[in-house]
MIPADO-70297 format. One record per residue: residue in three letters; x, y, z of N, C-alpha, C in turn; residue number from 1. Coordinates in steps of 0.1 Angstrom, whole numbers, padded with zeros to 4 digits. Example, Ala and Ser with C-alpha at 12.3 -4.5 7.8 and 13.67 -1.06 7.14 Angstrom:
REM MIPADO-70297
   res     n_u     n_v     n_w    ca_u    ca_v    ca_w     c_u     c_v     c_w     n
   Ala    0132   -0057    0078    0123   -0045    0078    0132   -0033    0078     1
   Ser    0128   -0022    0071    0137   -0011    0071    0129    0000    0079     2
//
This chain:
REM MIPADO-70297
   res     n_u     n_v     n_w    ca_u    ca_v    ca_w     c_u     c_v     c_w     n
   Unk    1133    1697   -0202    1120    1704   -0206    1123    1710   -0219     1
   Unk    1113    1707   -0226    1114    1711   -0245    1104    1719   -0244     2
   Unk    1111    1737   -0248    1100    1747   -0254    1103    1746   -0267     3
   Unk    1093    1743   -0275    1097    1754   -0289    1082    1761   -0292     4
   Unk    1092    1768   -0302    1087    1784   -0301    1082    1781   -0320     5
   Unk    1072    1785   -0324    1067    1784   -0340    1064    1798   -0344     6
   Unk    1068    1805   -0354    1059    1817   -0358    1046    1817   -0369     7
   Unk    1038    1825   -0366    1029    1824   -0373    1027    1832   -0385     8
   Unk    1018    1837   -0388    1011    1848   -0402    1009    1864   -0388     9
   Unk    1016    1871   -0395    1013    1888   -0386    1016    1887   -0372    10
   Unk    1030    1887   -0373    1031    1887   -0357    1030    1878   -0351    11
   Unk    1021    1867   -0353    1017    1860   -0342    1027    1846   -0337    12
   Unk    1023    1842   -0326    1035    1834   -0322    1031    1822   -0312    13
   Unk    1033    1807   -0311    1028    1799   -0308    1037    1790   -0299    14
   Unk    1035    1792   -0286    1050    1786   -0275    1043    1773   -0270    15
   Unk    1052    1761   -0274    1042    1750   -0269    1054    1746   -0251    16
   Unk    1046    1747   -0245    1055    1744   -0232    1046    1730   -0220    17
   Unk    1057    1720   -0225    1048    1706   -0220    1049    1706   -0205    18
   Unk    1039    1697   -0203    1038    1693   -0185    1045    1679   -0182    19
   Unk    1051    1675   -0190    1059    1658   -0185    1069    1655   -0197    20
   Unk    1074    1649   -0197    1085    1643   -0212    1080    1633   -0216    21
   Unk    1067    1628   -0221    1063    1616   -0224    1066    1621   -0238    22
   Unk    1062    1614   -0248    1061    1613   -0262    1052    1607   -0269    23
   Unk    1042    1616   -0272    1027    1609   -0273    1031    1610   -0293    24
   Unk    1021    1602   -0298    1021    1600   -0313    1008    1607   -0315    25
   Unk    1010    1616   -0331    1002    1622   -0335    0989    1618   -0337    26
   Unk    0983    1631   -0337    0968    1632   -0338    0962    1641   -0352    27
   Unk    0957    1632   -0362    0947    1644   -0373    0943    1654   -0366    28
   Unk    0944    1669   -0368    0936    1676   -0366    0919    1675   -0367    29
   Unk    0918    1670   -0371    0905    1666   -0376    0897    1658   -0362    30
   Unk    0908    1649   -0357    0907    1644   -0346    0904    1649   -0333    31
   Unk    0912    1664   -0332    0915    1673   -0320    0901    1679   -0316    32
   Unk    0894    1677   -0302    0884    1682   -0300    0881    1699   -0295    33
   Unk    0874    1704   -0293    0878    1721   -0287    0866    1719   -0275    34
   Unk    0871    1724   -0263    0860    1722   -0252    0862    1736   -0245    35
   Unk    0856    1742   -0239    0854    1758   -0235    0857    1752   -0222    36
   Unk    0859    1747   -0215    0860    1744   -0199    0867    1726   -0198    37
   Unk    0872    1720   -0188    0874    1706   -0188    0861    1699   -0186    38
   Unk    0853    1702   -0176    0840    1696   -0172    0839    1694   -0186    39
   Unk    0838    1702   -0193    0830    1698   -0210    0833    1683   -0217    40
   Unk    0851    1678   -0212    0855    1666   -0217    0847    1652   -0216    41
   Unk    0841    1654   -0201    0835    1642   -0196    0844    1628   -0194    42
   Unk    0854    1628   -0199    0867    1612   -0196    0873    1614   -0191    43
   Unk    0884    1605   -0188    0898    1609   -0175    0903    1614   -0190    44
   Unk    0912    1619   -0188    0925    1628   -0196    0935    1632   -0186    45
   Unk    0950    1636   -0195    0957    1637   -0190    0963    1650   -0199    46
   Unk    0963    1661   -0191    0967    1675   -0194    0986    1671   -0199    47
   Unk    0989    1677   -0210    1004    1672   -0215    1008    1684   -0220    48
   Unk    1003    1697   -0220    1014    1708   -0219    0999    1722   -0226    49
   Unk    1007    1732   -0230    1000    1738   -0231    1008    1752   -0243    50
   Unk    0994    1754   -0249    1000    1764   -0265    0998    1776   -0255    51
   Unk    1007    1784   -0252    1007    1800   -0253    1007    1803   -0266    52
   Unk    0997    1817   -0267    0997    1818   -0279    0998    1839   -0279    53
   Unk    1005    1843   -0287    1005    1857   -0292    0999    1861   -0303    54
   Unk    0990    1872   -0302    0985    1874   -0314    0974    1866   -0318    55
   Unk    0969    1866   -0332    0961    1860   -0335    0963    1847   -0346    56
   Unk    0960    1840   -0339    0962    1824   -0349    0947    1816   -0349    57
   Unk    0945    1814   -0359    0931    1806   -0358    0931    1793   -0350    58
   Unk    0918    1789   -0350    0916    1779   -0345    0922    1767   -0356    59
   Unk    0919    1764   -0366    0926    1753   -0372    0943    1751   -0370    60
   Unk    0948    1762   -0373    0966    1761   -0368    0962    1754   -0354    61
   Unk    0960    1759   -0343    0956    1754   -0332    0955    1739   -0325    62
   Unk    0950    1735   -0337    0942    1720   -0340    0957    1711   -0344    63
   Unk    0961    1723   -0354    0977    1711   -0362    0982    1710   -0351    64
   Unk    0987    1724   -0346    0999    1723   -0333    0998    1712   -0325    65
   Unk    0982    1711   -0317    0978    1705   -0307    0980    1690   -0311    66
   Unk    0979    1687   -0322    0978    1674   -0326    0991    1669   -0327    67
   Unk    1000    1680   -0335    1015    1670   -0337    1022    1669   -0323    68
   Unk    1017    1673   -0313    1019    1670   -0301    1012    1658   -0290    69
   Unk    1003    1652   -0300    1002    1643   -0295    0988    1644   -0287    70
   Unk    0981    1655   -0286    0968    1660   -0282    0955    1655   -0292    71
   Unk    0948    1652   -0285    0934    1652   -0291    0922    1656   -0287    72
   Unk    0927    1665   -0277    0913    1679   -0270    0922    1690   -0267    73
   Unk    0916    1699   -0268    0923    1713   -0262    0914    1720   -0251    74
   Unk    0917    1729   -0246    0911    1735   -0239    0913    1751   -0240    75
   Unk    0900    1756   -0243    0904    1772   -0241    0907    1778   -0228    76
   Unk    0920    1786   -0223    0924    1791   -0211    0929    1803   -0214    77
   Unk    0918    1817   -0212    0922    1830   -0213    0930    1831   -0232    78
   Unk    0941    1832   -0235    0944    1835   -0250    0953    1819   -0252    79
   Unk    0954    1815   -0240    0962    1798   -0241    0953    1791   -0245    80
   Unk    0958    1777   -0246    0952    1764   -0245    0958    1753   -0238    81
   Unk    0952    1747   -0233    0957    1732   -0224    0956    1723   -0239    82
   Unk    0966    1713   -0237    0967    1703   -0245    0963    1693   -0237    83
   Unk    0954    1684   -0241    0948    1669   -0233    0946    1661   -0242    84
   Unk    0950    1642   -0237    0951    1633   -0244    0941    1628   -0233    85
   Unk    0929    1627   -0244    0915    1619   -0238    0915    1604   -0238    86
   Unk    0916    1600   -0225    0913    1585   -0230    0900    1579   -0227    87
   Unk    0900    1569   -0238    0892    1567   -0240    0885    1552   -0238    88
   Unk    0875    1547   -0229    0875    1534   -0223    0867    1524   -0241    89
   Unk    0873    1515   -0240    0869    1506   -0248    0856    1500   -0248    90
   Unk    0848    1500   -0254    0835    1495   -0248    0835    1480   -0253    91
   Unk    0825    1475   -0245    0826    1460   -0238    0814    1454   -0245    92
   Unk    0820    1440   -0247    0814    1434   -0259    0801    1428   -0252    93
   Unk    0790    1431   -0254    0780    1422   -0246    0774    1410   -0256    94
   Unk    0782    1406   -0266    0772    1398   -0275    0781    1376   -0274    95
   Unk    0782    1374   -0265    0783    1365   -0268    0796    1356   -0276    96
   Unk    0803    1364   -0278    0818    1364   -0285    0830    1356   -0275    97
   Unk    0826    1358   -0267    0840    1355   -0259    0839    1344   -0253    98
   Unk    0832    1334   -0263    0837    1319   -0261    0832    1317   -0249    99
   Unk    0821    1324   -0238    0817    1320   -0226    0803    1325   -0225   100
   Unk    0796    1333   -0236    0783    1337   -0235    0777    1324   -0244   101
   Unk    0762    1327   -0245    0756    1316   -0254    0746    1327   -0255   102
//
């Protein structure tokens, strides 16, 4: 089990502590969604650890963390966050492509 521990701006402090040993590949922030509840997600996901957080860190730091971890939704939980990798189903070609439509 891998904690590390990041410090931030004033105090604040950022403990990422995972739920499995997978090794997921990064995510743009930009990418990382923010959901107030899971129902909010609507996909299967798979919860992969979670930011304790001290003090005050914004929401964008949040986003980096979440992401170089391999996250691409978070979830707000009291001053934590859940990290979740949303998957996402491929949508299905209905046009005739697949060499068996006309």
């Amino acid at each position: 089990l891998i904690i590390s521990l990041s410090s931030c701006a004033n105090n604040a402090s950022v403990l990422f502590m995972p739920f499995d040993s997978n090794n997921y590949g990064e995510v743009d922030s930009d990418n990382v969604k923010v959901f107030n509840n899971r129902l909010e997600i609507g996909n299967k996901y798979d919860e992969i650890g979670i930011l304790k957080v001290r003090g005050f860190v914004d929401i964008q730091t949040i986003k980096e963390r979440a992401g170089s971890y391999g996250a691409n939704g978070i979830v707000k939980d009291g001053k934590n966050y859940i990290l979740v990798k949303i998957v996402y189903q491929a949508k299905v070609n209905e046009g005739g492509s697949d060499g068996f439509s006309i």
